[in-house]
Residue, then its C-alpha position, 0 to 999 in steps of 0.5 A: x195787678x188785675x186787669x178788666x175783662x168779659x169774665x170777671x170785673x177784675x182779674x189779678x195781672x200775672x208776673x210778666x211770663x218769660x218767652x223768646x219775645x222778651x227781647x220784642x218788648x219794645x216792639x209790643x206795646x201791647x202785654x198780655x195779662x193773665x188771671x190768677x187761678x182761682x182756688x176755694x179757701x176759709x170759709x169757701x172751703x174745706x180746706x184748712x184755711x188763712x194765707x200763708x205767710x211782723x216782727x216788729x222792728x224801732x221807727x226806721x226802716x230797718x227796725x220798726x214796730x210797724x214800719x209805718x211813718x206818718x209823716x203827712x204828704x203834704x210835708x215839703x220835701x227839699x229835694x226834687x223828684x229826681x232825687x227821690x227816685x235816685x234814692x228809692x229805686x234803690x229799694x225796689x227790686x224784680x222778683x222772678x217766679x221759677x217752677x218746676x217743668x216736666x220735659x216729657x221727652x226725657x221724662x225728666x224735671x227743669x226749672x224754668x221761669x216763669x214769670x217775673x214782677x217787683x218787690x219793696x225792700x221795706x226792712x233788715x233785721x238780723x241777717x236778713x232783709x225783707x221784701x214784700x211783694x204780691x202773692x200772685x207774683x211768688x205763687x207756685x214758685x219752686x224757686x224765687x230769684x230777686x234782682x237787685x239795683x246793681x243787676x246781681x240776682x239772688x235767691x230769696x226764701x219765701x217767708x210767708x204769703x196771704x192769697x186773699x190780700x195778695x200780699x207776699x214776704x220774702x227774704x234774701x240775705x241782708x248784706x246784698x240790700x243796698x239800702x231800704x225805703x219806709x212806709x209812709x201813712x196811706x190815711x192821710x191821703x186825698x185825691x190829687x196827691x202827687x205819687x209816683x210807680x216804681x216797679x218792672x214794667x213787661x219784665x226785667x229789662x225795664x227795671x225800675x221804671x218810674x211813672x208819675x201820676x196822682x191819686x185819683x181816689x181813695x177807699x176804693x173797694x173792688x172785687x177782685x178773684x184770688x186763688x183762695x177765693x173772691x175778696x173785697x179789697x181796699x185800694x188807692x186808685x191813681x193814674x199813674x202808669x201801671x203795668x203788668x210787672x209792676x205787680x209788687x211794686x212801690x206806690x210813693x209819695x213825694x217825701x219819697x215813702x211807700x204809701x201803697x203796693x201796685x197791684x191792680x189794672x184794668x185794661x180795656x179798649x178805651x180805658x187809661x189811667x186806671x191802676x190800684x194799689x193796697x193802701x200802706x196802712x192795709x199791707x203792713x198789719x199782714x205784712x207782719x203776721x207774714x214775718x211773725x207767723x208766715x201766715x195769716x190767721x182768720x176763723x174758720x168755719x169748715x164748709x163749702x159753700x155754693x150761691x143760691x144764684x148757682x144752685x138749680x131751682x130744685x133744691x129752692x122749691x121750700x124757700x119762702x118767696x121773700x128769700x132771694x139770696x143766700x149761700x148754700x152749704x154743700x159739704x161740712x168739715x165733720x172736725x170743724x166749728x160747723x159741724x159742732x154747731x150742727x150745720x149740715x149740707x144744703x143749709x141756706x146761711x142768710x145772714x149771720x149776727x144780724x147781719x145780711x149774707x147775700x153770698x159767700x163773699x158777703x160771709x167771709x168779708x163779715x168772718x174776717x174783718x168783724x170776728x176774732x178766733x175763738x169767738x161766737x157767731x150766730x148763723x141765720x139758716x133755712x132748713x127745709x123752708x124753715x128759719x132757724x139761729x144756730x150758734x157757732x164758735x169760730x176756730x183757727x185756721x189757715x189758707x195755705 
């Protein structure tokens, strides 16, 4: 979830963090919200990128190809609301995150919890029931406990998980899910859909709370910090109550199928009802490279980059006047697809295979949405004030 602040348009809403006031919930109308933190990746990067984190499975929940069933909203559904929360709360489930503490008295090591949201369980294959949630809600977790609709909790595995679409897969074993929700088709909805939010609001002790609402829109696109850097999302936005802990949660329609993950807020003195969540058809193609994978492959590039809005004006002095945005190269991977191509630092990329690049954000959206590794890209550079078109082919990597 992310929540709207001074900083930053939008801000990743942290599981709900464990604390002696858990028990003052009710008392507290007010929670806390806390940003993600943000680390380069890909193509911001130097690091050897791509999320970490489907197996196929027939047209049903447990086993499907894409887990995806289109089936339209507007198909009458011939129980009532109550029923269809009775049967998919079921499927939701809360997630606590555990980390290791240092106690500095002892000098000795703990596991403590350290924030708790929710998860879908989507499909069971083999010995194993899988569940997706958020990055965010797992992300540092040395351990992750999952707490099904009959309150037992127990351990998952994490399978694999994708900072920049903030999506996550674990995995607990299969006899202790009760049952599994499907996906439903996010394309075929319209502003005014009815949809209702499952998830944990504030923490555990809410469990499987249910906010109704509609789709207020579709195809929202947001920017959004995430721990491998900023990234373009795609969301439904809706009114329906969201709140921190429903992080990972289910988003579904009226025939009772998952049609988008919640996991956007903004919160902000005057501003209600604006929640987003990662439309089906978006979360479940990473969701299968999670299961298949344990990660997401994009091209890497092997550089890191500054904008030119962060970069003081000396090092702008041989830009012609008309350049007025870009990003500039400030280290090189020596083993990367740049380096080959003999891109150096202190190039200025503004735009690549005809297209603009105004930022960094702007290249790697281009990079992962519009080019497949293995293939070849043309960079536009300035080098000591001069236009150059420098040809490169993308290898794998992987944010981790």
């Amino acid at each position: 979830m992310s929540e709207y602040n001074s900083n930053s348009r939008y801000q990743e809403v942290e599981p709900v963090k464990k604390s002696n006031r858990l028990k003052s919930i009710m008392s507290t109308v007010l929670a806390g919200v806390v940003g993600s933190a943000i680390t380069l990746a890909a193509v911001n990067f130097t690091e050897e990128d791509a999320g970490k984190q489907v197996q196929p499975q027939t047209q049903t929940a447990t086993e499907s190809k894409s887990n995806i069933v289109t089936t339209p909203t507007s198909a009458k559904n011939s129980g009532s609301i109550a029923d269809i929360i009775e049967t998919s709360s079921k499927s939701i489930v809360g997630i606590t995150n555990i980390q290791q503490q240092s106690n500095p008295f002892s000098q000795s090591q703990g596991n403590v919890e350290s924030g708790s949201g929710s998860g879908v369980i989507f499909k069971k294959q083999g010995n194993s029931a899988f569940i997706v949630t958020n990055n965010h809600v797992i992300e540092g977790a040395s351990k992750v406990e999952v707490s099904l609709y009959n309150g037992e909790k127990v351990p998952a595995e994490v399978v694999g998980a994708d900072a920049l679409t903030d999506l996550a897969v674990v995995k607990i074993d299969a006899s202790k899910a009760a049952d599994v929700i499907e996906f439903g088709d996010s394309s075929v909805l319209r502003p005014g859909d009815q949809v209702l939010a499952i998830g944990n609001p504030l923490g555990l002790d809410l469990s499987r709370t249910v906010t109704q609402g509609i789709v207020s829109a579709v195809d929202r696109s947001i920017s959004v910090p995430t721990s491998a850097g900023e990234w373009e999302m795609n969301v439904i936005q809706t009114d329906a109550a969201i709140n921190p802990g429903n992080s990972g949660g289910a988003l579904i329609n009226t025939d009772g199928k998952v049609i988008g993950i919640n996991s956007l807020k903004i919160s902000q003195n005057g501003v209600e009802g604006l929640g987003f969540a990662i439309p089906s058809n978006e979360a479940m193609p990473i969701v299968n490279q999670l299961i298949e994978k344990g990660k997401v492959e994009r091209p890497y590039l092997g550089v890191s980059l500054a904008d030119l809005t962060q970069i003081p004006d000396m090092y702008l002095e041989k830009l012609p006047d008309n350049v007025e945005s870009g990003t500039m190269i400030t280290y090189v991977d020596p083993n990367s697809a740049a380096a080959k191509a003999g891109l150096k630092e202190q190039d200025i990329i503004v735009g690549i295979n005809d297209e603009k690049v105004e930022n960094a954000s702007d290249l790697r959206r281009y990079m992962y949405t519009k080019i497949k590794n293995g293939d070849s890209a043309e960079l536009k550079i300035f080098r000591d004030g001069k236009q150059q078109t420098l040809k490169v082919t993308l290898t794998v990597s992987s944010v981790e």
